[in-house]
PyMOL commands that place a pseudoatom at each C-alpha (Angstrom):
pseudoatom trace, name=CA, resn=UNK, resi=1, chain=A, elem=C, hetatm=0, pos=[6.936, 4.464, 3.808]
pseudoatom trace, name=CA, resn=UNK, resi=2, chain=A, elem=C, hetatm=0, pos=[6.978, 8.294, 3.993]
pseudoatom trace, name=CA, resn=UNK, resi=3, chain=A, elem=C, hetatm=0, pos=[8.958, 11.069, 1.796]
pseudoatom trace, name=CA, resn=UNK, resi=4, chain=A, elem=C, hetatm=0, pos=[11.818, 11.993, 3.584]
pseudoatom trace, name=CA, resn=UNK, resi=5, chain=A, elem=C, hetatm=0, pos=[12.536, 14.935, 1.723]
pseudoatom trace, name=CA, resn=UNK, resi=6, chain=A, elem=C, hetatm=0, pos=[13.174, 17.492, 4.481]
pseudoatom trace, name=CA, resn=UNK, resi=7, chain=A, elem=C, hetatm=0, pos=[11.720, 21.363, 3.463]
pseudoatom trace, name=CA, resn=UNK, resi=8, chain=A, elem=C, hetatm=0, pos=[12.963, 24.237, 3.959]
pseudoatom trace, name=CA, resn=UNK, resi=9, chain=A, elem=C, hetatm=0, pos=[11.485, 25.174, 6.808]
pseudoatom trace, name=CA, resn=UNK, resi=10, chain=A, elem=C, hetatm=0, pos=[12.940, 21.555, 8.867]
pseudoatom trace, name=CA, resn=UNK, resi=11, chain=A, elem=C, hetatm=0, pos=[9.786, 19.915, 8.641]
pseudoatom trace, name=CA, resn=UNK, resi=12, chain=A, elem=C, hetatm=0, pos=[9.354, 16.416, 6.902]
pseudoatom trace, name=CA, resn=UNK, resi=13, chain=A, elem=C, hetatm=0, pos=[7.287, 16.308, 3.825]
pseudoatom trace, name=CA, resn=UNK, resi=14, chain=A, elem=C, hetatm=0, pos=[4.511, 14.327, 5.146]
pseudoatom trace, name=CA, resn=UNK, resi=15, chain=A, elem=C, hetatm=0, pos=[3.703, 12.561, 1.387]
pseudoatom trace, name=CA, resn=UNK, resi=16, chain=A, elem=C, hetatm=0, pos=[4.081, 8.249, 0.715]
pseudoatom trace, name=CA, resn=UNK, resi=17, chain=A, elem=C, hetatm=0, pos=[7.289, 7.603, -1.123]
pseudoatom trace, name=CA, resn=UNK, resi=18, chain=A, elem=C, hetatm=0, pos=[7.232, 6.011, -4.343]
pseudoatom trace, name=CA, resn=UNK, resi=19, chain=A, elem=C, hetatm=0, pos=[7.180, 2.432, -4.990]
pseudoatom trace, name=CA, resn=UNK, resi=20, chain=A, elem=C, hetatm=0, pos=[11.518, 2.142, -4.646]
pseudoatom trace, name=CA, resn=UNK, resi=21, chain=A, elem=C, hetatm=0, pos=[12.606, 5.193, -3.780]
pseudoatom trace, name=CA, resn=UNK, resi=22, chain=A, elem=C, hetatm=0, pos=[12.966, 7.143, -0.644]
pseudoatom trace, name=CA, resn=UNK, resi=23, chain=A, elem=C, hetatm=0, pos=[10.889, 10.270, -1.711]
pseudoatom trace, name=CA, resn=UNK, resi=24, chain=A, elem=C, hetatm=0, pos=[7.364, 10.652, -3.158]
pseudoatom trace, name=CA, resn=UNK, resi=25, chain=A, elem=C, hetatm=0, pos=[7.047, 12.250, -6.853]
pseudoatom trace, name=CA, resn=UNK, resi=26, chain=A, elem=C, hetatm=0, pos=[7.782, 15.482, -6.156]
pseudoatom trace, name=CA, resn=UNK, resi=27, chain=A, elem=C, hetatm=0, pos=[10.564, 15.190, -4.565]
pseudoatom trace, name=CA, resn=UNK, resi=28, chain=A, elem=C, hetatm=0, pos=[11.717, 11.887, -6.266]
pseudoatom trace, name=CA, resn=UNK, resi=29, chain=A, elem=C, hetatm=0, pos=[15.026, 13.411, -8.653]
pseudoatom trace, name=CA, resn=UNK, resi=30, chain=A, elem=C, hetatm=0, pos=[14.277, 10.864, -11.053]
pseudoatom trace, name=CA, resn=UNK, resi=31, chain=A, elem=C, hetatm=0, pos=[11.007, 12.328, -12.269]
pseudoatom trace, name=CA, resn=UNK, resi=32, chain=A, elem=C, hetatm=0, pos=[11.276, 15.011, -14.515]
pseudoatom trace, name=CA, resn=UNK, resi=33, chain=A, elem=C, hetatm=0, pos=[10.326, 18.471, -14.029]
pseudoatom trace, name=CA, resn=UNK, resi=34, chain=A, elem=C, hetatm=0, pos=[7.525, 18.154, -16.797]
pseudoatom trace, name=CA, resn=UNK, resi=35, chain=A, elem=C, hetatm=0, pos=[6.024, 14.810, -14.934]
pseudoatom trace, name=CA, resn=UNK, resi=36, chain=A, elem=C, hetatm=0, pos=[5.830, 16.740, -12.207]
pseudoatom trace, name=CA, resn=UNK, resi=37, chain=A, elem=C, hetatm=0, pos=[3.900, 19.917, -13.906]
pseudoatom trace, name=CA, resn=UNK, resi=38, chain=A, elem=C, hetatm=0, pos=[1.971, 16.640, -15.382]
pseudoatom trace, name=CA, resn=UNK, resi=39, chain=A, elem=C, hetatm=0, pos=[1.043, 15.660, -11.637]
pseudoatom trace, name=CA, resn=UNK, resi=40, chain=A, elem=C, hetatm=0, pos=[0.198, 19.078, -10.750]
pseudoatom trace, name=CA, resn=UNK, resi=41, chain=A, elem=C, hetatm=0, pos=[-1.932, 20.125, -13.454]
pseudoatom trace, name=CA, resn=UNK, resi=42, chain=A, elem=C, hetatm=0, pos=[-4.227, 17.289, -13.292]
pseudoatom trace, name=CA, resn=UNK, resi=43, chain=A, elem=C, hetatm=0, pos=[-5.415, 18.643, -9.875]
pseudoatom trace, name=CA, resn=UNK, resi=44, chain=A, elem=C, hetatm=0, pos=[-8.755, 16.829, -8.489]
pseudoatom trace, name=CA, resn=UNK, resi=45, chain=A, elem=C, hetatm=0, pos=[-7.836, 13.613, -10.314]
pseudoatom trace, name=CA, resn=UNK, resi=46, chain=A, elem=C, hetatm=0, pos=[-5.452, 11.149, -9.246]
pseudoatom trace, name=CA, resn=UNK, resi=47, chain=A, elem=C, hetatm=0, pos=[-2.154, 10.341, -11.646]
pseudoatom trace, name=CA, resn=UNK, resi=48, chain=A, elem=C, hetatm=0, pos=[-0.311, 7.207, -12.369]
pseudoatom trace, name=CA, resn=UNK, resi=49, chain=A, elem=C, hetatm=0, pos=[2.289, 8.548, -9.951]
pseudoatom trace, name=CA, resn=UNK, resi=50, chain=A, elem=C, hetatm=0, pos=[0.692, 9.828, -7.110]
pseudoatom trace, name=CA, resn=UNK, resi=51, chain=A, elem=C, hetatm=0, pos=[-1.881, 6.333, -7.201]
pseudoatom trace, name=CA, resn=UNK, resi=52, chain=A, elem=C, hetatm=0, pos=[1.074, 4.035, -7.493]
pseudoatom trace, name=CA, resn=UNK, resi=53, chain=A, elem=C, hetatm=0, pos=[0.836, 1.312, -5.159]
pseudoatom trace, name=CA, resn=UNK, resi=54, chain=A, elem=C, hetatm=0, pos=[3.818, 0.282, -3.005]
pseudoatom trace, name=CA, resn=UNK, resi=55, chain=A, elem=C, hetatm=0, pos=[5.441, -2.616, -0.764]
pseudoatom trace, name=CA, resn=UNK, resi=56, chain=A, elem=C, hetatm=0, pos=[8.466, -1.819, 1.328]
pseudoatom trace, name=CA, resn=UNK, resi=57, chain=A, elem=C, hetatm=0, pos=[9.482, -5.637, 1.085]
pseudoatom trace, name=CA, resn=UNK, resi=58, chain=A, elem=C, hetatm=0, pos=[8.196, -8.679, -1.133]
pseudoatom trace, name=CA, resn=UNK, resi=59, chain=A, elem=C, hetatm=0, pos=[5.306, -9.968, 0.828]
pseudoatom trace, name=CA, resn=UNK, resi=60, chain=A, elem=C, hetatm=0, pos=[5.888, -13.688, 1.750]
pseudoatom trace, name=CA, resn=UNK, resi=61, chain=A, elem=C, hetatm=0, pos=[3.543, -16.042, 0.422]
pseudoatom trace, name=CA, resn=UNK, resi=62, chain=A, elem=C, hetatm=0, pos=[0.619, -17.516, 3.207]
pseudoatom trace, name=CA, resn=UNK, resi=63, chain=A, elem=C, hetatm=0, pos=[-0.816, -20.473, 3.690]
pseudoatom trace, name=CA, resn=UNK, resi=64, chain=A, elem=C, hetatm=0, pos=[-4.470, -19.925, 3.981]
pseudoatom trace, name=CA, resn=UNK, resi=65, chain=A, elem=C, hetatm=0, pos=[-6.564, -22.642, 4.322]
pseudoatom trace, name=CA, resn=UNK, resi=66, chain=A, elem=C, hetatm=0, pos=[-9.201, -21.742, 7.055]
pseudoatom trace, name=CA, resn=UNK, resi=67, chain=A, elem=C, hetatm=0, pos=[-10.298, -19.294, 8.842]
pseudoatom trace, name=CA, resn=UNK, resi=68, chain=A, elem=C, hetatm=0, pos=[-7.636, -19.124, 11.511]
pseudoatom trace, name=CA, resn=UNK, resi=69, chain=A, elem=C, hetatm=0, pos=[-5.120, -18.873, 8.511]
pseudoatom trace, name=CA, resn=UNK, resi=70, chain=A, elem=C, hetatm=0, pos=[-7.179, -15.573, 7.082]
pseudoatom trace, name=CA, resn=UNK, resi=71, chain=A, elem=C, hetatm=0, pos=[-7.518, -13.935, 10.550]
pseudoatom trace, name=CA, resn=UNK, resi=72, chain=A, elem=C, hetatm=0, pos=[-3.545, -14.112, 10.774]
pseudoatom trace, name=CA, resn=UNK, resi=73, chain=A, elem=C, hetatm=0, pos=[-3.762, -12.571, 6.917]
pseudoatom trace, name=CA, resn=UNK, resi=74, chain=A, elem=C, hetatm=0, pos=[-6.073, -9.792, 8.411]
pseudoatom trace, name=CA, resn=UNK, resi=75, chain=A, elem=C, hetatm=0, pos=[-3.727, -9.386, 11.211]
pseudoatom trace, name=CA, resn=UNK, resi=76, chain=A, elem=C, hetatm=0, pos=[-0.363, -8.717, 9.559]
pseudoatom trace, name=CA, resn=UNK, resi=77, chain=A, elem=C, hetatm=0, pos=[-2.140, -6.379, 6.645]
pseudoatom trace, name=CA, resn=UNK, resi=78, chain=A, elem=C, hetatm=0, pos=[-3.909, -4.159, 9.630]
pseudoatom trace, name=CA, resn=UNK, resi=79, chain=A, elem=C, hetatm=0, pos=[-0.223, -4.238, 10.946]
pseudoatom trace, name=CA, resn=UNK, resi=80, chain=A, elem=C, hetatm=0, pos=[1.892, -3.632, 7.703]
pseudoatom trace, name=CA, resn=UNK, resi=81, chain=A, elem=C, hetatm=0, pos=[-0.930, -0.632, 6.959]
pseudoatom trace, name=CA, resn=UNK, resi=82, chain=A, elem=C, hetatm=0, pos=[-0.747, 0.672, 9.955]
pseudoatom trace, name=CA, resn=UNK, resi=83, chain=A, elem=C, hetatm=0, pos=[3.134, 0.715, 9.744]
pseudoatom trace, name=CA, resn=UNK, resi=84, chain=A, elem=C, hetatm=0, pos=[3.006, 2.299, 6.266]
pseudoatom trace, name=CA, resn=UNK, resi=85, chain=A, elem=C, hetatm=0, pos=[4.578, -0.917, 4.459]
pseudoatom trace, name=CA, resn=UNK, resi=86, chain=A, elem=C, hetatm=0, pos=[1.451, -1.277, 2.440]
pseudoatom trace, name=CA, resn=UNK, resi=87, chain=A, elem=C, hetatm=0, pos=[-0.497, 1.322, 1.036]
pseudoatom trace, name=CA, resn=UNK, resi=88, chain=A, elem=C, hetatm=0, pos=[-4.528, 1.482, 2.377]
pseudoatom trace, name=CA, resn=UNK, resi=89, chain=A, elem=C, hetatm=0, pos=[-5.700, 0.600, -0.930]
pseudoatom trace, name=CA, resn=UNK, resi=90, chain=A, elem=C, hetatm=0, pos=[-3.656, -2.739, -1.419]
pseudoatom trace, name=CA, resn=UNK, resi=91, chain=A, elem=C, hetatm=0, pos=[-5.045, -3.272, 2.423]
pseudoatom trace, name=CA, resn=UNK, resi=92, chain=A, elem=C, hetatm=0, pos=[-8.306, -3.081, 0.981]
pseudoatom trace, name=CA, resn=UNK, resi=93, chain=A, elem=C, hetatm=0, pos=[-7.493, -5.060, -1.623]
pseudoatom trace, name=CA, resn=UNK, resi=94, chain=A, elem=C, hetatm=0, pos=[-6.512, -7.969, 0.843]
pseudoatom trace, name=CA, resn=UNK, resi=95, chain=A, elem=C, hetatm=0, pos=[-9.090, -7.422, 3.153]
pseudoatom trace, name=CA, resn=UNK, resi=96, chain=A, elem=C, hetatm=0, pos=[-11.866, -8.060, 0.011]
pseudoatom trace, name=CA, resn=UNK, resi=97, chain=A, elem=C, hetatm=0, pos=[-10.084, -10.957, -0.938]
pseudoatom trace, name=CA, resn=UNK, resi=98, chain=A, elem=C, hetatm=0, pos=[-9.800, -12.528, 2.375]
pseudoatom trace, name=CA, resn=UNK, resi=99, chain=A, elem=C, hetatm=0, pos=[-13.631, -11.615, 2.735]
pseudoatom trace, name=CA, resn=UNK, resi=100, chain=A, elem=C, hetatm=0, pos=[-14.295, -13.509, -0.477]
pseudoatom trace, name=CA, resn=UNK, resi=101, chain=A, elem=C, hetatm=0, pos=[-11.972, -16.534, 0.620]
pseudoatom trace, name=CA, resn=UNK, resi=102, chain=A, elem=C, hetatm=0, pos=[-13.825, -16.613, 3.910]
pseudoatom trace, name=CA, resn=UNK, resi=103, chain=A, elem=C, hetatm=0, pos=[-16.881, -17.182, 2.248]
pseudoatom trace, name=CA, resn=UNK, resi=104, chain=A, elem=C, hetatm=0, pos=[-15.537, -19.841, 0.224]
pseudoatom trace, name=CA, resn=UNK, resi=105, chain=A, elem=C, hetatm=0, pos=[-14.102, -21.846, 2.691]
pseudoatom trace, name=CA, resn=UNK, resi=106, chain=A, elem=C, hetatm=0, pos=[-17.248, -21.646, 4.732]
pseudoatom trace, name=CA, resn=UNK, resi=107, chain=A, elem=C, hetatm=0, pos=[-19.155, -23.100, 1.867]
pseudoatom trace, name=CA, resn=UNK, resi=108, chain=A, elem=C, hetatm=0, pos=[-16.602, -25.924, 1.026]
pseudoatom trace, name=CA, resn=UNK, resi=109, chain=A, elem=C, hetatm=0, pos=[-16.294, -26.818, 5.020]
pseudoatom trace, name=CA, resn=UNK, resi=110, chain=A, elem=C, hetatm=0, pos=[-12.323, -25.820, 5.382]
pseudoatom trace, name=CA, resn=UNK, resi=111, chain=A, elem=C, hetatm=0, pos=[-13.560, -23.631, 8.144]
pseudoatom trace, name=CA, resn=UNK, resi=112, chain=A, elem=C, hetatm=0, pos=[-11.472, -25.772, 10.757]
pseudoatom trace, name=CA, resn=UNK, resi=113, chain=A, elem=C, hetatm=0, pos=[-8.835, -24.016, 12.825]
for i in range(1, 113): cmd.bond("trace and resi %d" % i, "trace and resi %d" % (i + 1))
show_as sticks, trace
zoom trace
């Protein structure tokens, strides 16, 4: 989900909100003035805040016993990424493990669909 801080000038701050709020950490009023000269002082690295990982909604669980199962996995992480519910890392994250479960069940034989 994006900021929806509006500036100044109309537009719409274009930043991911924070994991539980509407508004990323600059423009999140619950992070103090001095985490946010933190945030911008450590330019060219990446901070706690700005790298926090975030789900609009608890993720149900999946059954995912074959490959048909992990394709459907793949499917609704491309979709919640590309609809900003996930962030691209945690996408990544699912799309390794998936990977790695894939090759598991193809060497145990629960390939089936």
């Amino acid at each position: 989900m994006l900021c929806t801080f509006i500036k100044p000038d109309g537009s719409k701050c274009t930043a991911n909100a924070m994991h539980g709020s509407k508004f990323c950490c600059f423009h999140n009023p619950d992070v103090s003035e001095e985490e946010k000269n933190n945030i911008r002082s450590e330019a060219g690295s990446i901070s706690t805040a700005v790298r926090q990982e975030f789900i609009e909604y608890p993720l149900p669980e999946m059954k995912l016993e074959n490959n048909e199962d992990v394709a459907l996995l793949m499917a609704d992480t491309i979709n919640n990424m590309r609809a900003g519910k996930i962030s691209r890392r945690l996408g990544a994250s699912f799309t390794y493990m998936a990977f790695v479960l894939l090759l598991a069940l193809n060497n145990t034989g629960n390939n089936t669909e």
